[in-house]
C-alpha positions as CSV (number, residue, x, y, z in Angstrom):
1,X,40.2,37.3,86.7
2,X,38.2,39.4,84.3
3,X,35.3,37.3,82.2
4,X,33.8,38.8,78.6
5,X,30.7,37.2,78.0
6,X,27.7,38.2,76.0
7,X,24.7,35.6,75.6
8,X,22.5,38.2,73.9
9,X,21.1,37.2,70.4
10,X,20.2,39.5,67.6
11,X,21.2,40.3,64.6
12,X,24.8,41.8,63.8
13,X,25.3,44.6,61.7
14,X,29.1,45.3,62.8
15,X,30.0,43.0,65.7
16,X,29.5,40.1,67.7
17,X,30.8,38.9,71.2
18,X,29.5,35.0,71.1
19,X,29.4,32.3,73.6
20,X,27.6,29.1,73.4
21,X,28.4,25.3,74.5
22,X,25.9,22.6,73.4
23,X,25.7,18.9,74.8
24,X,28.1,16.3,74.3
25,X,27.1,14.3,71.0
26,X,27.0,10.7,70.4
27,X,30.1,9.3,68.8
28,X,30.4,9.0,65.4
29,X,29.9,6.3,62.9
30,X,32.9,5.6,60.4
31,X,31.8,5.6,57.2
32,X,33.7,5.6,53.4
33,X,34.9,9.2,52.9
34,X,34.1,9.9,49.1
35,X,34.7,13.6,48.7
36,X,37.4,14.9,46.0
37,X,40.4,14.6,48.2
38,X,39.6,11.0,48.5
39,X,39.3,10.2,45.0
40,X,41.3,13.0,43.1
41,X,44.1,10.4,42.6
42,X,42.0,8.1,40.7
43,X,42.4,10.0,37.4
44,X,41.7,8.4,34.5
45,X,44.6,7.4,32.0
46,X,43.6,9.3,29.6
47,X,42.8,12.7,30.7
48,X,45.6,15.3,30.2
49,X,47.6,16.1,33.0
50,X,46.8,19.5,34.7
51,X,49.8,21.8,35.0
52,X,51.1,24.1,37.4
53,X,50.2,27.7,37.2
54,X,51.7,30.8,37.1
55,X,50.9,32.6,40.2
56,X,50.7,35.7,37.5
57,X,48.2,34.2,36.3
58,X,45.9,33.0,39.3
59,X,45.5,37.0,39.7
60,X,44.2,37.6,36.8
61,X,41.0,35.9,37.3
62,X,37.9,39.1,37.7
63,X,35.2,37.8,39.9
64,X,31.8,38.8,39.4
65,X,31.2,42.2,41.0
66,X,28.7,40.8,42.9
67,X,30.0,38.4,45.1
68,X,32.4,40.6,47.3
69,X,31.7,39.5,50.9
70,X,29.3,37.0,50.6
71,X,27.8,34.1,51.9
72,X,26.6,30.8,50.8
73,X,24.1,28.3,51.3
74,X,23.8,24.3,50.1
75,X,20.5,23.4,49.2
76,X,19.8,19.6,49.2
77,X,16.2,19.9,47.6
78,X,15.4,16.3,48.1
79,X,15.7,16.0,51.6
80,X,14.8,19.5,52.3
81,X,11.1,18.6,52.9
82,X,8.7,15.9,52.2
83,X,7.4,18.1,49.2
84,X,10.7,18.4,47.2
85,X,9.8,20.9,45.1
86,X,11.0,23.8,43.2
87,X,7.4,25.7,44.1
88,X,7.4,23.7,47.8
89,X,11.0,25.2,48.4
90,X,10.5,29.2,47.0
91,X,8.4,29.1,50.6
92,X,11.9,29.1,52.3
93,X,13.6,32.1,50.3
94,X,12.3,35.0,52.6
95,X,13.6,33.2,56.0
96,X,16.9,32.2,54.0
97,X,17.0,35.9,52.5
98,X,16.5,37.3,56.5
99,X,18.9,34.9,57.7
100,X,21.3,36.7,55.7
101,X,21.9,34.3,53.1
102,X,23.5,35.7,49.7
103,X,24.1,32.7,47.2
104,X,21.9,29.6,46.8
105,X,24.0,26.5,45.6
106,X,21.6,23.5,44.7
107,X,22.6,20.2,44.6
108,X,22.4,18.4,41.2
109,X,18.9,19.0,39.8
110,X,18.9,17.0,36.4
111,X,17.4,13.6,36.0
112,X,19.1,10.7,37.3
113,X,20.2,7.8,35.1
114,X,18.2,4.7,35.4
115,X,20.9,1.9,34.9
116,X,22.9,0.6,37.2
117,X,21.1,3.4,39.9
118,X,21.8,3.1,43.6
119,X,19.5,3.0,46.1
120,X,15.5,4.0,45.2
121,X,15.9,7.5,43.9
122,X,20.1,7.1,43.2
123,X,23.2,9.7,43.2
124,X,22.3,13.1,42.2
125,X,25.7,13.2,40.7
126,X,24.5,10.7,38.0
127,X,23.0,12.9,35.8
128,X,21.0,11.5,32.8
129,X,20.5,14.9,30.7
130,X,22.8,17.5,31.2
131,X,19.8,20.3,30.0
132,X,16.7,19.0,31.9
133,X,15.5,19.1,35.2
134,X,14.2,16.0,37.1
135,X,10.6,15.6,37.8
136,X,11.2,14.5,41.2
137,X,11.4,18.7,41.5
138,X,9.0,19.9,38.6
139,X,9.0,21.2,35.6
140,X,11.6,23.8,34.0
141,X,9.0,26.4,34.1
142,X,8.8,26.2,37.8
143,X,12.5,25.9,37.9
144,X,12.4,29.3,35.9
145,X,10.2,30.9,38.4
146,X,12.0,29.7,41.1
147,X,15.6,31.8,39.7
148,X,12.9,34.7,39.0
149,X,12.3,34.5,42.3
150,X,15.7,34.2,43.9
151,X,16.8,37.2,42.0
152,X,13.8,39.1,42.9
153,X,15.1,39.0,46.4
154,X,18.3,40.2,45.4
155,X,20.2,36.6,46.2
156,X,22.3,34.7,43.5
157,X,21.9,31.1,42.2
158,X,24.5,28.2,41.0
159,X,23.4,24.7,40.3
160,X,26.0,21.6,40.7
161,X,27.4,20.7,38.0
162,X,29.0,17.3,36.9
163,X,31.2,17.4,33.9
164,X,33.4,14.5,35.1
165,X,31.1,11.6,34.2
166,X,27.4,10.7,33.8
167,X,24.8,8.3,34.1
168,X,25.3,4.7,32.3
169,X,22.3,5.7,30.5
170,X,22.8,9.5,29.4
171,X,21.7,11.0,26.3
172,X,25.0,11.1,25.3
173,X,25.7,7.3,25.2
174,X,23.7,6.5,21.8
175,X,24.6,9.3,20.1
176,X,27.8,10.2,21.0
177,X,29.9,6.9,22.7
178,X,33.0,8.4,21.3
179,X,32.4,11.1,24.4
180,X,33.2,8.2,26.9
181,X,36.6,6.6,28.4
182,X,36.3,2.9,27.0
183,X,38.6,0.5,28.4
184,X,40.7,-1.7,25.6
185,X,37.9,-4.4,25.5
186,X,35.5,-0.9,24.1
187,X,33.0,-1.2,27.2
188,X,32.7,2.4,29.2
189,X,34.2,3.1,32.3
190,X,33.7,4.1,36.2
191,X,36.0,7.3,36.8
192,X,36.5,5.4,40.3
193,X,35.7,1.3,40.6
194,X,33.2,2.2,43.7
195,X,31.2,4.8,41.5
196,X,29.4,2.1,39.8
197,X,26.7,3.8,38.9
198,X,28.6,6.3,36.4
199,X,30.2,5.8,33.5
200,X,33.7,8.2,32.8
201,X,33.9,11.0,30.1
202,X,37.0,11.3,27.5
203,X,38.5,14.6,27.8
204,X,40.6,14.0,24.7
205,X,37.5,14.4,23.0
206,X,37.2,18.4,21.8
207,X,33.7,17.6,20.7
208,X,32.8,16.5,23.6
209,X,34.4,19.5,25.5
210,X,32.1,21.9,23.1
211,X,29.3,19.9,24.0
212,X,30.0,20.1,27.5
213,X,30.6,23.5,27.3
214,X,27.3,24.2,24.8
215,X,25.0,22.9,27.8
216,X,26.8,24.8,30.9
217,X,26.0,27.6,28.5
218,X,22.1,26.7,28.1
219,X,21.8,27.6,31.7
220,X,23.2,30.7,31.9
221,X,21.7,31.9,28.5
222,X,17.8,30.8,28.6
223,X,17.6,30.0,32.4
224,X,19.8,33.0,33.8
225,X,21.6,30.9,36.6
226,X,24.5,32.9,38.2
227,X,27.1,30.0,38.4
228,X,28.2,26.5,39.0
229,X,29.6,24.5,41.8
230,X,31.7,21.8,39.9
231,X,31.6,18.3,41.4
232,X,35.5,16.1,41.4
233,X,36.5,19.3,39.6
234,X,40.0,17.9,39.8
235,X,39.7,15.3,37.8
236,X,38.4,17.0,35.1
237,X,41.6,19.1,33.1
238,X,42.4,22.4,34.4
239,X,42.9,23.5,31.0
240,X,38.6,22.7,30.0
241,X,38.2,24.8,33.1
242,X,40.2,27.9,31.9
243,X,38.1,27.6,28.6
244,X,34.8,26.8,29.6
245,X,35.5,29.7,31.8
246,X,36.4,31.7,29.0
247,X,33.4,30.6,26.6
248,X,30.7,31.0,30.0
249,X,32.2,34.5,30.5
250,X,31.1,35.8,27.4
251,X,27.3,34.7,28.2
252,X,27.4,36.9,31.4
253,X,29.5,37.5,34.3
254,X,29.5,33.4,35.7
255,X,30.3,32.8,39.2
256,X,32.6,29.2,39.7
257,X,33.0,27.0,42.7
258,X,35.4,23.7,42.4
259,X,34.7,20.9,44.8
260,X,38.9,21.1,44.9
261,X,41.8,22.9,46.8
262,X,44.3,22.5,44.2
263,X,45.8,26.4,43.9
264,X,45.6,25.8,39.9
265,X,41.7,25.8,40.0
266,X,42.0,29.4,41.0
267,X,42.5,29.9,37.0
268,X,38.9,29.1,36.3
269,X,37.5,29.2,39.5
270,X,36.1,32.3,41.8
271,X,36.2,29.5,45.2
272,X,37.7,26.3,46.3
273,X,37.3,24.2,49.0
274,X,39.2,24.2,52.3
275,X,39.4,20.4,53.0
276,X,42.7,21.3,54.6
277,X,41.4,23.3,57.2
278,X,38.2,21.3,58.1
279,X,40.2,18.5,58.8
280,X,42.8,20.3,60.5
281,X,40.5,21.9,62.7
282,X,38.8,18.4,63.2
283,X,42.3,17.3,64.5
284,X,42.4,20.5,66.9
285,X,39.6,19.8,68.8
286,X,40.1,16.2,69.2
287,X,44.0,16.8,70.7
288,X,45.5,15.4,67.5
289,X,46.8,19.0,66.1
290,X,47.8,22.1,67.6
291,X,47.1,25.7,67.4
292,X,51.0,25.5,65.5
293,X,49.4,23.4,63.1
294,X,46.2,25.9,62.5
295,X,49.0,28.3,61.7
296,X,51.3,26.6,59.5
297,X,47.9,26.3,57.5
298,X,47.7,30.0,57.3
299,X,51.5,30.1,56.5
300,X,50.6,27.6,53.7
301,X,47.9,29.6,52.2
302,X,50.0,32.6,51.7
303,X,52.4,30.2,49.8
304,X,49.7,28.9,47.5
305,X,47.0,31.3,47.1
306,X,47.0,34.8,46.3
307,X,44.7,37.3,47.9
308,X,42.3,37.0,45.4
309,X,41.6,33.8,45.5
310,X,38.2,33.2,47.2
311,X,38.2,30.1,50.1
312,X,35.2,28.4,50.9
313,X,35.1,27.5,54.9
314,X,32.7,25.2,56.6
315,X,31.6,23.5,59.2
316,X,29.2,21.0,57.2
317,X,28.4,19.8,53.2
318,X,26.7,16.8,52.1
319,X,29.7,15.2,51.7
320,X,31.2,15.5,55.1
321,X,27.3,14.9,56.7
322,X,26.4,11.9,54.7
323,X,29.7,9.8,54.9
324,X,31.9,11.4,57.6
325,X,30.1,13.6,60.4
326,X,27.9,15.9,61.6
327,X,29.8,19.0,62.9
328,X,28.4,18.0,66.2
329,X,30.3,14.9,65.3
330,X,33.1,16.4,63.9
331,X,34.0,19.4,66.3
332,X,31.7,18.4,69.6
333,X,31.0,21.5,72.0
334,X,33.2,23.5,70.0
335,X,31.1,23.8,66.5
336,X,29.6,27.2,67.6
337,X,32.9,28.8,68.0
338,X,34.3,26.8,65.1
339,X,31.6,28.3,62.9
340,X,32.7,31.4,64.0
341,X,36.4,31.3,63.1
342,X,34.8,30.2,59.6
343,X,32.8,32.9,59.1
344,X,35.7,35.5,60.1
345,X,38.5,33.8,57.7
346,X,39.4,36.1,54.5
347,X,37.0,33.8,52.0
348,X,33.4,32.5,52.2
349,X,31.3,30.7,54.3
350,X,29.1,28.0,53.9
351,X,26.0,26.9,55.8
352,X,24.6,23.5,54.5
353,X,20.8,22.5,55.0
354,X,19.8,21.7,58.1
355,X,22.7,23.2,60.0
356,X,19.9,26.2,61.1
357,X,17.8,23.6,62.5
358,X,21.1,21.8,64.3
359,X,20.4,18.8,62.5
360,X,22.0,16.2,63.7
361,X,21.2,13.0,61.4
362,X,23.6,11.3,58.3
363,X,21.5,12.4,55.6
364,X,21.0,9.1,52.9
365,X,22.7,10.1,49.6
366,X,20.9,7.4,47.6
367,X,17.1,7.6,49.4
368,X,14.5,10.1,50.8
369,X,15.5,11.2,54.2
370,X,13.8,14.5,54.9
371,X,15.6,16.7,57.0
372,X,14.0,17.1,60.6
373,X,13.7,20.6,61.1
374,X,12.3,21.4,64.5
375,X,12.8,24.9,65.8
376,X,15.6,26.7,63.7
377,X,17.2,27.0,67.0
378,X,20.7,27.8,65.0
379,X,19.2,30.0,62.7
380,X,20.1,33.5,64.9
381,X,23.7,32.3,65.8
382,X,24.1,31.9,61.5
383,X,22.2,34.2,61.2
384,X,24.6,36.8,63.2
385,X,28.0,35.3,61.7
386,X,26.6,36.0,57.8
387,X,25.1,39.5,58.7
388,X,28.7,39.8,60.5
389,X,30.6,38.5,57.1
390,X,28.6,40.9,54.9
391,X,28.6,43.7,56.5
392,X,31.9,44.3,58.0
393,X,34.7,46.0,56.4
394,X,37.5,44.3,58.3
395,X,35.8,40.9,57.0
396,X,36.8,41.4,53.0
397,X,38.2,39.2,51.1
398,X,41.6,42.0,50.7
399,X,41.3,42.7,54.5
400,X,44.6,41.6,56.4
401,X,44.6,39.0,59.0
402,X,47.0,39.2,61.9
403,X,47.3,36.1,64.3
404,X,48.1,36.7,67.6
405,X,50.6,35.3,70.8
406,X,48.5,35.4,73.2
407,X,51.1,33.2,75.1
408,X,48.7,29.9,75.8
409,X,48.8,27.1,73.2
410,X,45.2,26.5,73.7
411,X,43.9,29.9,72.4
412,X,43.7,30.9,69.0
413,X,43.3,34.4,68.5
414,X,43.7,36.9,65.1
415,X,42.8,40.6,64.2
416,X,41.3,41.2,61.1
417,X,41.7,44.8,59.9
418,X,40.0,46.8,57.3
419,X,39.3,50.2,56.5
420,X,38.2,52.3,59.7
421,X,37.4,48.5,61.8
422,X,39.0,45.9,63.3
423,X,37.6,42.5,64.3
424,X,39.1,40.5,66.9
425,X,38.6,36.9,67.3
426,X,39.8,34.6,70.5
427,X,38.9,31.3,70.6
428,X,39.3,28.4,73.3
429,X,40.4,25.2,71.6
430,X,39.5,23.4,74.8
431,X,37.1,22.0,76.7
432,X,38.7,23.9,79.9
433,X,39.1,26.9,81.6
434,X,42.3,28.9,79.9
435,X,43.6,32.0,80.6
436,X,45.8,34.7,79.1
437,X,47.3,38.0,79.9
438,X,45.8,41.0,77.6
439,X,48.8,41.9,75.4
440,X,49.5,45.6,73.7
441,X,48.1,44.6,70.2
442,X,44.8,44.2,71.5
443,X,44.4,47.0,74.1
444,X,41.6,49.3,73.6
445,X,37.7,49.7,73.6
446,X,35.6,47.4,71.6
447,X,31.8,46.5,71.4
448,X,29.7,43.6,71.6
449,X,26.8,42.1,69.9
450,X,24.6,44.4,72.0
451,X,26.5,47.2,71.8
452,X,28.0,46.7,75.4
453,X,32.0,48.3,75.8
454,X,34.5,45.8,76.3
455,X,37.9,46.7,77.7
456,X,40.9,45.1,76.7
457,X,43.6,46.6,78.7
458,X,47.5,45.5,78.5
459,X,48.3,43.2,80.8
460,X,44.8,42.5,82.2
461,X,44.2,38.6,82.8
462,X,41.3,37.2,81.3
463,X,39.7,33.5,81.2
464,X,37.9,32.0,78.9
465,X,35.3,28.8,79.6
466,X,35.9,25.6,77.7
467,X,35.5,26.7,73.7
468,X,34.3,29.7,74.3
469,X,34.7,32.2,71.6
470,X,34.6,36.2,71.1
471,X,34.1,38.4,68.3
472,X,34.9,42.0,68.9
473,X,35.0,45.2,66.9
474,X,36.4,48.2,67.4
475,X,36.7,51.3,65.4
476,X,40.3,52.1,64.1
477,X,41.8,55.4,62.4
């Protein structure tokens, strides 16, 4: 039996051959899921319905030129350090910019409501004033010099944005109540019973929509943001999207991520989320799914998306670390080669704070809890899969993806081809020895991280250790 392996670490520029197994963590503890697939069908009565699209349409969406082959990063400022600040965190932009890291999503950064506030510092996502920054951070100045600063570097920033509801006690309540769902006794509403520390917005209201629309605006025009990740962006109605979209456009080239998988977002939005394929993945790994059912995803996504719709893949977000699991949690000895698979998918992947430093804690949501960084011992192995992402050609967005029979039901293997490469990818889904028999579509001469040959010939057996996983490349005419 022939073994690949390659436990070398440095930087990749075309290709990588990766191998890693970690310890067996502790089991996780159940907690109350509360990201958008759990609470998309608590809509609000009266917020317009959102309507299928045309898949004509979807297509016609122009991403900003700049965010071809990227990667992104989540940036929880308040448990990034004991100092969360906008000056204390700039520190961090020339490790982040050499780990290969292209756009800079922050968690909410507005001042959070007072009334009816959870916890001692309460949800990020109850935002008090929609065009300020919360002191807990600094000033706007430093804010400003932070973006400055992330530009300088050549990396891209989008703030989180929450245009679904606000804080009990927002600006807009005195002035504007009309801007709010009431229910038929005229008090305001939670846009789900459990979010009691928000109050629901009335998209039925065009004023409101201007308004809503007026502030997005303020960020991109006197602060010079890049974008917005948009919080339950499924409740809100598709059609604000495709005209805030429009109206944000005309301030500069805007770059949109929707906490959502619905195809329709792909109107507005540049990226959605892949719930779908977390939790099918999750499944996988646990013996609950199949490799069939990783590929009837794939199948799916042909059906849904079109080629230009960007997908955000991940291994981690606040949401998923706070109330669900840790990756180490979620995906055990197989994150690493999970991660990879992620970050070799025709879309975008996410790293989430912390993940560099393999931390391993449920971040509060409600209180300080500073993230424990230790050694960045992850920070090469990201490091490699966003150079990877970036860099190769066979790793675009329009690059084709071929998946692969590699005749065991426990390996998952694709090809992704692009101009002059190819980038194979074989994965063990278990915690086991497997083997396979090297079939004709992946015969040939590829290198490794270090620039070592690898042989693939037809009908050569090969074994892989329990979820190990290789990234080739090869040169292709």
């Amino acid at each position: 039996m022939n073994k690949i392996y390659s436990l070398a670490i440095c930087q990749i520029m075309f290709s990588a051959m990766l191998y890693a197994q970690t310890k067996t963590p502790q089991k996780a503890t159940t907690k109350k899921a509360t990201n958008v697939s759990a609470v998309s069908k608590a809509s609000v009565a009266n917020k317009s319905k959102p309507t299928m699209p045309n898949p004509t349409e979807i297509n016609m969406l122009k991403h900003p030129n700049w965010c071809v082959n990227n990667t992104i990063y989540e940036v929880n400022l308040r448990q990034y350090a004991q100092d969360a600040s906008f000056k204390n965190f700039e520190k961090e932009l020339p490790r982040l910019k050499k780990m290969g890291v292209d756009i800079l999503w922050f968690m909410p950064i507005h001042p959070i409501g007072e009334k009816g506030r959870k916890g001692s510092l309460g949800s990020y996502y109850a935002v008090k004033d929609y065009e300020a920054v919360s002191t807990e951070y600094g000033t706007m100045n430093d804010f400003n010099h932070l973006v400055k600063a992330i530009h300088g570097m050549g990396m891209k920033i989008i703030i989180d944005w929450v245009a679904n509801h606000t804080s009990p006690d927002n600006v807009w309540v005195e002035k504007h109540s009309d801007y709010f769902t009431k229910d038929k006794e005229g008090n305001f509403v939670p846009p789900v019973p459990d979010w009691s520390d928000v109050i629901d917005l009335n998209y039925d209201n065009k004023n409101m929509r201007k308004a809503m629309i007026d502030a997005m605006s303020f960020w991109l025009a006197k602060v010079d943001i890049d974008g917005f990740r948009c919080d339950v962006a499924e409740m809100v109605p598709t059609d604000f999207w495709i005209e805030c979209r429009k109206e944000l456009d005309k301030v500069k080239p805007v770059f949109m991520l929707a906490e959502g998988e619905k195809p329709e977002l792909h109107k507005a939005f540049d990226m959605t989320y892949t719930w779908s394929f977390y939790n099918t993945m999750k499944a996988v790994i646990k013996g609950e799914k199949s490799r069939t059912d990783i590929i009837n995803y794939f199948d799916n996504q042909k059906k849904e998306y079109s080629a230009n719709d960007i997908r955000m893949y991940f291994t981690s977000n606040h949401d998923e670390n706070t109330w669900n699991a840790t990756e180490f949690e979620a995906f055990g000895n197989a994150h690493k080669a999970v991660s990879a698979i992620t970050a070799t998918l025709p879309g975008m992947p996410l790293i989430y704070s912390g993940q560099e430093s393999a931390q391993k804690k449920h971040l509060k949501f409600f209180d300080k809890d500073t993230i424990e960084w230790k050694k960045y011992e992850n920070n090469e192995f990201y490091s490699q899969l966003m150079f990877l992402h970036k860099k190769s050609r066979a790793l675009a967005l329009n690059a084709k993806m071929e998946i692969l029979d590699l005749k065991n039901d426990n390996i998952f293997a694709y090809k992704r081809i692009g101009v002059g490469e190819e980038i194979l990818v074989i994965v063990n889904l278990k915690n086991a020895l497997e083997n396979y028999v090297t079939p004709k579509e992946i015969d040939g001469s590829y290198k490794d991280v270090s620039g070592f040959q690898a042989f693939l010939k037809t009908g050569q057996s090969q074994s892989l250790e329990g979820y190990q996983y290789m990234v080739l490349r090869k040169e292709i005419k």
